[in-house]
C-alpha positions, 0 to 999 in steps of 0.5 A, a space after each residue: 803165120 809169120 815164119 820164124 828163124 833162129 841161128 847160134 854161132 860159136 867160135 872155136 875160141 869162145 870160152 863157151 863153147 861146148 861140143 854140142 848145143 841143145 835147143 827146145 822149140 815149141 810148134 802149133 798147126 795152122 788151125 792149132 789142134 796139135 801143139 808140139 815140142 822139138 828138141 833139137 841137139 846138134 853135135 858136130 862131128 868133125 870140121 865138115 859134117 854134124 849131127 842133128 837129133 830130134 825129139 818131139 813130142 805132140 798133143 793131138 787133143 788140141 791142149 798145150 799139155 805136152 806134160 809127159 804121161 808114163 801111163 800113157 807111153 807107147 815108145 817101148 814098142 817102139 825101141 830097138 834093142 
């Protein structure tokens, strides 16, 4: 399996620059029985440090199905309040 690299520069006079950049990466195991979404935020925090935030979601049955199910969520247990 080839890696794969993905970069995304902006500068601080782009006229698109936002404060942030959202990014979905979809993944696969080496003997493809769990497939995957990431989705990745970064937020930069000042002039030297930034934050990244990961949401994934996984299909361990080996479909590429990562449709959402609320029947099926099992976050709630899982949230702090």
């Amino acid at each position: 399996m080839t890696p794969h690299t993905w970069s995304q520069e902006k500068k601080a006079d782009d006229p698109d620059w936002t404060s942030g950049l959202s990014q979905k990466f979809y993944v696969r195991s080496r003997n493809e029985d769990l497939f995957a979404r990431l989705e990745m935020t970064f937020l930069p925090s000042n002039k030297k440090t930034s934050k990244i935030r990961i949401k994934s979601y996984v299909n361990p049955n080996g479909s590429r199905n990562l449709e959402y199910d609320k029947a099926k969520d099992i976050t709630k247990s899982f949230v702090y309040q």
